[in-house]
NUGUFI-947987 format. One line per 8 residues: number of its first residue (from 1); their letters; for each residue x, y, z of N, C-alpha, C. Coordinates in steps of 0.2 Angstrom, whole numbers. Each point is the difference from the previous one (the first is absolute). Layout:
NUM	A	X,Y,Z,X,Y,Z,X,Y,Z | ...
This chain:
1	XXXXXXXX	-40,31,-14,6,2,-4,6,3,5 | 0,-4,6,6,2,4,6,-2,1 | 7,3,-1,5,1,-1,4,1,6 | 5,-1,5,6,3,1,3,4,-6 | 2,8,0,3,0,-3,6,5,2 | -1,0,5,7,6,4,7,-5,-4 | 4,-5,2,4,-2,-1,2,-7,-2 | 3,-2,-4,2,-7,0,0,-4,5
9	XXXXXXXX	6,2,6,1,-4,4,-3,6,6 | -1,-5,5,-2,1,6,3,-2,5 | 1,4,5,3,-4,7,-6,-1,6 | 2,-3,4,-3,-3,5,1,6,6 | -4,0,7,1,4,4,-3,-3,9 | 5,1,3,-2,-4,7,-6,5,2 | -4,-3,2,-5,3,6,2,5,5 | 0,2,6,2,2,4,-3,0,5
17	XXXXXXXX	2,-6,4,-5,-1,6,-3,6,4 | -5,-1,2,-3,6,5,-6,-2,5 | -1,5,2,-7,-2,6,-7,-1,-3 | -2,-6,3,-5,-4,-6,-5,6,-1 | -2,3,3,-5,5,-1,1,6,-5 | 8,0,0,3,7,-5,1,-5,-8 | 1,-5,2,0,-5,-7,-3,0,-4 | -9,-2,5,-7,0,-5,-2,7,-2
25	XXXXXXXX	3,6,3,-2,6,-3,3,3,-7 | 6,-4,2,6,0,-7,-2,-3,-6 | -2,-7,2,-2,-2,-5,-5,2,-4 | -6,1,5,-5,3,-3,2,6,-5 | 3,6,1,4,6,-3,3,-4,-6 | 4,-5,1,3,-1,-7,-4,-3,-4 | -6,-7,0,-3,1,-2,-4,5,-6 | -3,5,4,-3,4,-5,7,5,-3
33	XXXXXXXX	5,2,3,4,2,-5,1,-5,-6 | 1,-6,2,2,-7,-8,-5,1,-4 | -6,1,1,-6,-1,-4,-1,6,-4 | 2,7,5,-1,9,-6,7,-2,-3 | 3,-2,0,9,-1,-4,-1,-4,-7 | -1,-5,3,-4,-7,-4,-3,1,-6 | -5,5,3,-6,4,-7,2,5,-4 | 3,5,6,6,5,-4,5,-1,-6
41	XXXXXXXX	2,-7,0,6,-3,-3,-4,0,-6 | -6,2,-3,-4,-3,-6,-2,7,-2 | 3,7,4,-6,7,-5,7,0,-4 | 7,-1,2,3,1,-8,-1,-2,-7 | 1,1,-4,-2,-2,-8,6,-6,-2 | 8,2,5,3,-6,-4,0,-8,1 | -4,-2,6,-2,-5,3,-5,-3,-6 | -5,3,-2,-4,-2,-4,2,1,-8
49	XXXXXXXX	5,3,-2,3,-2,-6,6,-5,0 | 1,-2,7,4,-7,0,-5,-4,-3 | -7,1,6,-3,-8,-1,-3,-1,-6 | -4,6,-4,-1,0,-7,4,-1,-5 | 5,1,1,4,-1,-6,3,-8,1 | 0,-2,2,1,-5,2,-5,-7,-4 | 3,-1,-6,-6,-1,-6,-1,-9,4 | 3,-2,3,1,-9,1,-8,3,5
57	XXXXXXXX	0,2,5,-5,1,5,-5,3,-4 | -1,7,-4,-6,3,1,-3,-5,-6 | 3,-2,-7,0,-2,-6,-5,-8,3 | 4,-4,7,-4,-6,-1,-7,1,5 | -1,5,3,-6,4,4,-5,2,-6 | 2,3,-3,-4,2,-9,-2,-5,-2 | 3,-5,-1,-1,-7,-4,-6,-4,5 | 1,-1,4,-2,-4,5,-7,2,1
65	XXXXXXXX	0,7,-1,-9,1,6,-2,0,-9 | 5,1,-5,-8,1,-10,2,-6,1 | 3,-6,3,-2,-7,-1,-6,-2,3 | -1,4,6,-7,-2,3,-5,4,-1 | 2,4,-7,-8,4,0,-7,-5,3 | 1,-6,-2,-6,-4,-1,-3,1,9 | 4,1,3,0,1,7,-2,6,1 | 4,4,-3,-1,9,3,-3,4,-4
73	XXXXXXXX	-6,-4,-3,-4,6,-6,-5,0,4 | -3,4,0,-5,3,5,-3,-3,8 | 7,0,2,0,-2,6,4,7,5 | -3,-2,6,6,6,3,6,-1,3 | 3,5,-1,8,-3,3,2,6,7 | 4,-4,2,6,4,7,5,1,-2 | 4,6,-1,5,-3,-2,4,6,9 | 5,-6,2,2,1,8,8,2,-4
81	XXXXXXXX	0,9,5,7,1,0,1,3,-9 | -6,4,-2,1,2,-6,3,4,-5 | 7,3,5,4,3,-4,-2,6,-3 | 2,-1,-5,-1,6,-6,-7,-3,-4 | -5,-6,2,-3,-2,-4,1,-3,-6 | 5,-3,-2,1,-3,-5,-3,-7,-2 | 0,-2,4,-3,-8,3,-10,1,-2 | -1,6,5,-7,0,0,0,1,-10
89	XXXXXXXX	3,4,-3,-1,1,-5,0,-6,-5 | 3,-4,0,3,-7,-4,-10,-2,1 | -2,0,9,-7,-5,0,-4,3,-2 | 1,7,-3,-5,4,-3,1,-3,-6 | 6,-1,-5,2,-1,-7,-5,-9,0 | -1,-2,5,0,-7,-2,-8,-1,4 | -3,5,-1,-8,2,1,-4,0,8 | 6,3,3,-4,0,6,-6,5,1
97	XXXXXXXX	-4,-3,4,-7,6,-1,1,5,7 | 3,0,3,3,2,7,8,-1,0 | 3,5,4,7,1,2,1,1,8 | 0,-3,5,3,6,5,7,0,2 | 3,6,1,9,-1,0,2,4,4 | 0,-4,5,2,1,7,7,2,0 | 2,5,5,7,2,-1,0,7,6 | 5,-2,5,0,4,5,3,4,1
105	XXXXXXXX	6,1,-5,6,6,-1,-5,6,-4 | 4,6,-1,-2,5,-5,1,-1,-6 | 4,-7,-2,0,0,-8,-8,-2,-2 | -5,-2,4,-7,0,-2,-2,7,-4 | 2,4,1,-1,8,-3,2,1,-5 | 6,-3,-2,3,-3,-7,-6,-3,-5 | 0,-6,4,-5,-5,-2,-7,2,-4 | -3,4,3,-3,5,0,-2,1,-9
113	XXXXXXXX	5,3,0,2,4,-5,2,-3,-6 | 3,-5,2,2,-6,-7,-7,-5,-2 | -3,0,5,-8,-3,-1,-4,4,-6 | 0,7,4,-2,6,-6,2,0,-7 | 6,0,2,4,1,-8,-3,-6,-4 | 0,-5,3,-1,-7,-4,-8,1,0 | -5,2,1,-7,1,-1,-3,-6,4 | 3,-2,6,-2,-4,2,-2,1,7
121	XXXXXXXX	-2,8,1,-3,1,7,-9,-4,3 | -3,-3,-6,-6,0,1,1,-9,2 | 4,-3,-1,2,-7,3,5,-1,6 | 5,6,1,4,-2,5,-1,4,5 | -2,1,7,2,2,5,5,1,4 | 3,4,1,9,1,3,-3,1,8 | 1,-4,5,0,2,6,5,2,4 | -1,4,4,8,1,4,-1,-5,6
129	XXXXXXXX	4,-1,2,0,-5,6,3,-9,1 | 0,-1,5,2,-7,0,-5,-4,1 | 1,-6,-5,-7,-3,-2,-2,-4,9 | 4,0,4,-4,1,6,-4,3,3 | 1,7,-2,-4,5,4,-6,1,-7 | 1,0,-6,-6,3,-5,-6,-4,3 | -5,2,-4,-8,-3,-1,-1,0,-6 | 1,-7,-4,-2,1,-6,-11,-3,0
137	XXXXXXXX	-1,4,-3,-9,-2,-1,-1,-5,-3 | 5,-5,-2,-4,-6,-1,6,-7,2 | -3,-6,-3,7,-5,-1,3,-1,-7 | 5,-2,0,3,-1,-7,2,-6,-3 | -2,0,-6,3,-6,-1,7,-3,-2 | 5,5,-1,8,-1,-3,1,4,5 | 7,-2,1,6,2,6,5,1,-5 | 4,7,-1,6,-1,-4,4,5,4
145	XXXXXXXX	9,-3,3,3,4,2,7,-3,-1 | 5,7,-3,8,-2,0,1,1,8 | -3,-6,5,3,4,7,9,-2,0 | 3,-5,-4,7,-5,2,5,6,3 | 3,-3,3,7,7,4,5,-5,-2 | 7,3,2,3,-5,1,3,-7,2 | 1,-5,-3,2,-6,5,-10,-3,-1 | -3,3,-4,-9,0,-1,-2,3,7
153	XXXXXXXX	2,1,7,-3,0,7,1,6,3 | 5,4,-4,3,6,2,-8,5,-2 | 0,3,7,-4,6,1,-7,-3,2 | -2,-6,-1,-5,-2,1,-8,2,-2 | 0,2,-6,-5,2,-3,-5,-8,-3 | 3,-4,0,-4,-6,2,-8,1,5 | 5,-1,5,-5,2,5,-9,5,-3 | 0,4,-4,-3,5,-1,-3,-4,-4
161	XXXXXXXX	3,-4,-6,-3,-1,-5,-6,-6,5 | 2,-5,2,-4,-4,7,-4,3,3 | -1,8,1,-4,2,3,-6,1,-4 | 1,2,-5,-4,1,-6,-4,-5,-2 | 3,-6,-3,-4,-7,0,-5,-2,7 | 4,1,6,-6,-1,5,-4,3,1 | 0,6,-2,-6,4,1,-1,1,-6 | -1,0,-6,-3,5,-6,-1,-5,-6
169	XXXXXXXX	5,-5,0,-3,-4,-7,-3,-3,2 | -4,-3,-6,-8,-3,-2,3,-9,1 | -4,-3,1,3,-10,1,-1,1,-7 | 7,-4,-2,2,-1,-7,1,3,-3 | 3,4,3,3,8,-3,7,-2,0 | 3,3,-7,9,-1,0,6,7,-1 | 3,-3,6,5,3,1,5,-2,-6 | 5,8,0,6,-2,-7,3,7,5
177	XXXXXXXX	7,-4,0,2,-7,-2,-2,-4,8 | -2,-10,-4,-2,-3,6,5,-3,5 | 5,-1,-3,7,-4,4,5,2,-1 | 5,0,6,7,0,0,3,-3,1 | 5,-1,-1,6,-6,1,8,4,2 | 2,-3,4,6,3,2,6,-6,-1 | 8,4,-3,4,-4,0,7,1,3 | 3,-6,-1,7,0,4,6,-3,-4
185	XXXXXXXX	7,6,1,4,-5,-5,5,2,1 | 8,-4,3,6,2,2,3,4,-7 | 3,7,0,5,2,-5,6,1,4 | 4,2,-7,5,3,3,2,6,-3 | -1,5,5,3,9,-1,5,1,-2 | 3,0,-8,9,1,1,0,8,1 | -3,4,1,-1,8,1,5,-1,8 | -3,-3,2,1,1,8,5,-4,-1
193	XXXXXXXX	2,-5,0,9,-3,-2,1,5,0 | 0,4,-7,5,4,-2,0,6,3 | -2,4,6,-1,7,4,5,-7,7 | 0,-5,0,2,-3,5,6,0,-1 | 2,-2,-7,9,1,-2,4,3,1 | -2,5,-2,4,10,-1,1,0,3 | 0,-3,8,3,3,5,9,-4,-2 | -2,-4,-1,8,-4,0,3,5,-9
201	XXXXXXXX	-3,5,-4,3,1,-4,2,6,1 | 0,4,8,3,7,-1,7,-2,0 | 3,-2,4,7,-2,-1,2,1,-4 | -1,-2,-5,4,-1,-7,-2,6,-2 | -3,2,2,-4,7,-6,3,8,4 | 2,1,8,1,3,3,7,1,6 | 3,-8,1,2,-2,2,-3,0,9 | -6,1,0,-2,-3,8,-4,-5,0
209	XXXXXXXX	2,-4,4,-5,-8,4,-7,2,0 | -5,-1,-2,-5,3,4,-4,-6,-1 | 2,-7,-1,-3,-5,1,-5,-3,7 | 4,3,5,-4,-1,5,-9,3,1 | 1,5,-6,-8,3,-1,-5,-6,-2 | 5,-8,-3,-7,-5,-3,-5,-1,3 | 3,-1,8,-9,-2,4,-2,3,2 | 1,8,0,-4,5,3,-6,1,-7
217	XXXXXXXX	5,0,-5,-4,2,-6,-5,-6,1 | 0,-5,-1,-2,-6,1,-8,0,4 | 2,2,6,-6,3,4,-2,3,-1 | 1,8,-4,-4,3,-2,-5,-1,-9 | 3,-5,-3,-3,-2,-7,-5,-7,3 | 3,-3,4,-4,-7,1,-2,0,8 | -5,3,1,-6,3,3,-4,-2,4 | -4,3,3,-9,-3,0,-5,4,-5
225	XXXXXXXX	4,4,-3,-5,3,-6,-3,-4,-5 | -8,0,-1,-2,0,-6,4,4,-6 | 1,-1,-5,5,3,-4,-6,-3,-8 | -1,5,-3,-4,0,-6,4,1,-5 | 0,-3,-5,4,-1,-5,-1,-4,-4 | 3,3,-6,0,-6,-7,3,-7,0 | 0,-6,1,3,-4,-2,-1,-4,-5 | 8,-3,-6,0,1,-5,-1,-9,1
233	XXXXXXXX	-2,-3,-6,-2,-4,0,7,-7,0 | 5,2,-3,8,-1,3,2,-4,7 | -2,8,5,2,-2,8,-8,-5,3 | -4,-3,-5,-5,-4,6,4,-7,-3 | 0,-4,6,5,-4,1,-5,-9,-1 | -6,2,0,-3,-6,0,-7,2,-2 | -5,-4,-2,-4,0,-2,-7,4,6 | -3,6,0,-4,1,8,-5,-4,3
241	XXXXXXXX	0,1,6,-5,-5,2,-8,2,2 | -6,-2,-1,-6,6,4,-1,-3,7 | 1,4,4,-3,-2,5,-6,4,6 | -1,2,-5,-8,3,1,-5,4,-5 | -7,-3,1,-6,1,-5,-6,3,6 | -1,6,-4,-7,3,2,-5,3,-3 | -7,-5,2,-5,1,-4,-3,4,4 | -2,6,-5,-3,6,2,-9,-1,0
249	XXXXXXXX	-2,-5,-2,-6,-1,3,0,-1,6 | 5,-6,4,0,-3,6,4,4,4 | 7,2,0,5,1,7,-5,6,2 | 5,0,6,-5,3,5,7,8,4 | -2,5,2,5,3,2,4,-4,5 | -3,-3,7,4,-5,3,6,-5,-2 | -2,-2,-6,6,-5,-4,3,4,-2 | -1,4,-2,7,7,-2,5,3,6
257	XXXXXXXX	-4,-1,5,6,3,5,6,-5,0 | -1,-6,-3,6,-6,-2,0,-5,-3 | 4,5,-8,0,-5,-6,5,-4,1 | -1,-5,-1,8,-5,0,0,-6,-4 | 6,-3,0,-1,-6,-5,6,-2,1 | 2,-9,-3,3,-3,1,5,0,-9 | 6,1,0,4,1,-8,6,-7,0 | 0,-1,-7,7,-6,0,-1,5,-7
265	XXXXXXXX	8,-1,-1,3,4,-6,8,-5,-1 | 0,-1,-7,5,-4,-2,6,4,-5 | 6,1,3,5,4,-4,3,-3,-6 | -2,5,-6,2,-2,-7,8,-2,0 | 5,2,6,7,-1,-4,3,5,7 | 7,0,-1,3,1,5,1,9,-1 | -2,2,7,1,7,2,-2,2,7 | -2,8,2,2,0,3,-6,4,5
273	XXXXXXXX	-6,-2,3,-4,3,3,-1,5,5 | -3,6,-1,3,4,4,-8,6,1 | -5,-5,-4,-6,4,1,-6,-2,-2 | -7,0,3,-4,-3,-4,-3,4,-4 | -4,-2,-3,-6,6,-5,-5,-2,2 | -6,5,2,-7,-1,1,-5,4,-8 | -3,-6,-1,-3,5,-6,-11,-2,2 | -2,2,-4,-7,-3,-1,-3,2,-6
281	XXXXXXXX	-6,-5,0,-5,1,-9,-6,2,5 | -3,2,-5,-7,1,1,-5,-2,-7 | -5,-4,0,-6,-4,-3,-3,3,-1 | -5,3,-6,-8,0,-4,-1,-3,-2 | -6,-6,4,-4,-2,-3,-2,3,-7 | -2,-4,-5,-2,0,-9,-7,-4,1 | -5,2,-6,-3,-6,-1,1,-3,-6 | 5,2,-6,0,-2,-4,9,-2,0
289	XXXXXXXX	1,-5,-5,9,-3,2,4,5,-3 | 6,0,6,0,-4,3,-1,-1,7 | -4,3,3,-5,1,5,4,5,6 | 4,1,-1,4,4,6,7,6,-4 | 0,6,3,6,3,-3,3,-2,8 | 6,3,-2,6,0,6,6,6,-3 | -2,5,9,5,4,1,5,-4,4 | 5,2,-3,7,-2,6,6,3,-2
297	XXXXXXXX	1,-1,7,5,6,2,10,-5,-1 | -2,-6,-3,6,-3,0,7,2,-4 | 6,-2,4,6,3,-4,1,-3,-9 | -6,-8,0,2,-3,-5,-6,3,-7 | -4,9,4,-5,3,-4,3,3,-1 | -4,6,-7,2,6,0,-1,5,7 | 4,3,2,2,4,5,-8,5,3 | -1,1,5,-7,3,2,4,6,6
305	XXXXXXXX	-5,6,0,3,5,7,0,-5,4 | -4,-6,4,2,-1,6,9,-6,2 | 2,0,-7,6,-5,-1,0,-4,6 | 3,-4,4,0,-4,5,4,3,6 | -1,-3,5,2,0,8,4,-6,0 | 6,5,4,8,-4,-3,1,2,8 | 1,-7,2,3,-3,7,6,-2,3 | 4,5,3,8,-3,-1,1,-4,5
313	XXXXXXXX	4,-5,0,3,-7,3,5,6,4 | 2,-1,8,5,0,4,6,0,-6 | 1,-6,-2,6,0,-3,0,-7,-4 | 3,0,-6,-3,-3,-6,1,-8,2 | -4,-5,-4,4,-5,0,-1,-4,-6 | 4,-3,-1,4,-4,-7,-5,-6,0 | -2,-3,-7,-3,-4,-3,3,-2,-7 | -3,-7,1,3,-6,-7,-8,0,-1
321	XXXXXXXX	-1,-2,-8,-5,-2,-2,-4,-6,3 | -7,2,-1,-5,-4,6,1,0,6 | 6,4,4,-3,3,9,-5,2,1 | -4,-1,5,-6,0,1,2,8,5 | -7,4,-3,-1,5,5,-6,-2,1 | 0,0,7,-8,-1,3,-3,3,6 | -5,1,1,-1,5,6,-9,4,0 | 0,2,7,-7,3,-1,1,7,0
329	XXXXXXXX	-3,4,-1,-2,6,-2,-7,5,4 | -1,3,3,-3,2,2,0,9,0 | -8,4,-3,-1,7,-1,-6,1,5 | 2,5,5,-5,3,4,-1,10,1 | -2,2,3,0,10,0,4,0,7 | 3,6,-3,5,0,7,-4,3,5 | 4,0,8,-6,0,3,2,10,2 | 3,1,-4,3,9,2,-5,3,-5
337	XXXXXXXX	-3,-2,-7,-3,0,-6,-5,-5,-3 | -6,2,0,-3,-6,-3,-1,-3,-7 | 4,7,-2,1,0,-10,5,-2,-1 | 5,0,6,6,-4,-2,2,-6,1 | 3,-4,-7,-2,-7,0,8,-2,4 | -1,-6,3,9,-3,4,1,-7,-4 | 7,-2,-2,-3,-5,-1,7,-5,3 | -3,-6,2,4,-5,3,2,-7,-2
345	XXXXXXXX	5,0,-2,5,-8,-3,3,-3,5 | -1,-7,-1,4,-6,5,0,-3,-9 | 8,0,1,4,-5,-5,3,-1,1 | 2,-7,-3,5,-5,-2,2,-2,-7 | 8,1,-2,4,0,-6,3,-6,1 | -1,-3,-3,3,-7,0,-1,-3,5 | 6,-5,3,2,-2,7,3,5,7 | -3,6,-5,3,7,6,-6,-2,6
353	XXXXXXXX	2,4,6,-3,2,4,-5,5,1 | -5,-2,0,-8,5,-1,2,6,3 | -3,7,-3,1,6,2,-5,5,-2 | -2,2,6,-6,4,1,0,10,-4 | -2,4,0,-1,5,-1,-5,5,-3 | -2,5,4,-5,2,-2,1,8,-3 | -7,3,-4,4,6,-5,-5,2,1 | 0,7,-1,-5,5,3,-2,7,-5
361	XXXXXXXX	-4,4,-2,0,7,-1,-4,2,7 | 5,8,1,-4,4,5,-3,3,-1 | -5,4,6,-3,4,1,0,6,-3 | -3,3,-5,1,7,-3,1,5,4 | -1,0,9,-1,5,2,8,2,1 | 5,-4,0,6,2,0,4,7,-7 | -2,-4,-5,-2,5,-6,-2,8,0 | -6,-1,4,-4,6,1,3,5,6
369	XX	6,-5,6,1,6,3,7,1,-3 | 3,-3,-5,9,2,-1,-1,7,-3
């Protein structure tokens, strides 16, 4: 159940060279600050009434694990990253004979207590700890975790769920959810137009020029920031494209240090692109039809907490119906953070000249010393 949730946008931060030996000791230090911050961001209570109340996510989570009772009736489960326990509870609703519900923040102690309340202490286990470090007494046969972040990759709680299946499920044990899909899809932000414009309407409204603020503004709205946001189904400009699939039996954390893929996207009509949208679904397996639910995070769904990762173009450029955007896409962890996802576009809009650019979220430790 891990979230960014400090802020919508984020900026990027340069490094600051230094003497290698004072580097690796910084690094080291920031590391475990990112990890006690990271965990910390979860003993608030509002973090976990976004994510519950957030019926598109917890609703197809409910759904999905009573569609597998036939899988999770007395069998035992993991559940990685367990929040408030909600999860574990749904695989108890759908006959689990064992629960354990791993969770390494202090909302475990919560967890705790909502187990109680529900009379479900004699099946679920609340562990404190990161399913790295715990020892659980046997293996399991069900994996269930809301690990998805932002952009799906933000914060990398993947990773954990991988660590879980390598060591603790049973062969032919199922994971929920088993696949993700990532997508890609030129829009256009009239929001940012319009904060771009104003500058040319003081004049008339004040009697000063202040139009030379457009590119400054400019640079500061269109960015290297990850920018999270709603986009409305209006501003996507073409149909999206996937350029990446991960099966949670198979990938490996090595292939996670660099998702990528190849996109062609065709423009419905003339306008004016000035940003892309990343969204992603995620798969449960069914065994009966029609064999799979699907969460997703797309602008063309009902709206979910993790909305999309909205990637601003230097500076817009114009399309007629059927221009071709096309290009690769590539999401790795940055190297100042390993929770934090970066992502990187080489595109081409029409007959334009290819142009690279890559987006970042930083390091929380910046956060932690303002």
């Amino acid at each position: 159940m891990r979230k960014w949730r400090n802020k919508n946008t984020v900026k990027s931060r340069a490094h600051t060279p230094e003497k290698m030996s004072h580097v690796v000791k910084k690094r080291k230090l920031d590391k475990t600050r990112q990890e006690r911050l990271y965990f910390d961001s979860y003993t608030d209570v509002t973090i976990h009434e976004e994510m519950i109340a957030d019926h598109v996510r917890t609703n197809t989570y409910r759904m999905a694990i009573l569609r597998n009772s036939e899988s999770i009736r007395g069998k035992v489960v993991l559940d990685v990253g367990a929040g408030t326990g909600v999860l574990s509870m749904f695989c108890v609703q759908a006959g689990a004979k064992k629960v354990y519900a791993v969770e390494a923040c202090s909302i475990a102690e919560q967890a705790v207590r909502i187990v109680q309340q529900n009379n479900m202490a004699d099946r679920i286990e609340v562990i404190r700890g990161t399913v790295e470090t715990v020892d659980l007494p046997e293996k399991v046969e069900v994996i269930v975790s809301e690990w998805m972040g932002y952009a799906l990759l933000h914060e990398s709680m993947l990773n954990s769920v991988l660590y879980a299946r390598d060591k603790w499920l049973q062969p032919g044990g199922i994971i929920l959810p088993s696949k993700a899909e990532l997508y890609i899809a030129p829009i256009c932000d009239p929001v940012v137009e319009e904060r771009l414009s104003f500058w040319y309407t003081v004049k008339d409204q004040y009697g000063v020029d202040m139009s030379c603020m457009s590119d400054f503004a400019r640079g500061c709205l269109m960015n290297s920031d990850i920018t999270v946001n709603s986009v409305t189904v209006e501003d996507v400009l073409s149909h999206p494209a996937r350029f990446a699939e991960l099966d949670l039996y198979s990938v490996t954390v090595e292939e996670l240090r660099s998702v990528r893929g190849d996109f062609r996207c065709e423009s419905f009509g003339s306008a004016a692109v000035n940003a892309f949208c990343v969204f992603f679904t995620v798969t449960f397996p069914c065994p009966e039809p029609p064999h799979a639910l699907l969460l997703s995070t797309s602008p063309f769904k009902a709206e979910t907490h993790w909305k999309q990762a909205v990637l601003y173009l230097d500076a817009p450029v114009d399309v007629v119906q059927d221009t071709a955007v096309r290009g690769e896409i590539s999401m790795f962890p940055s190297e100042e953070s390993a929770r934090h996802i970066c992502i990187h576009v080489d595109y081409t809009v029409g007959e334009h000249k290819t142009q690279s650019k890559t987006f970042s979220i930083p390091d929380w430790s910046g956060e932690a010393q303002s």
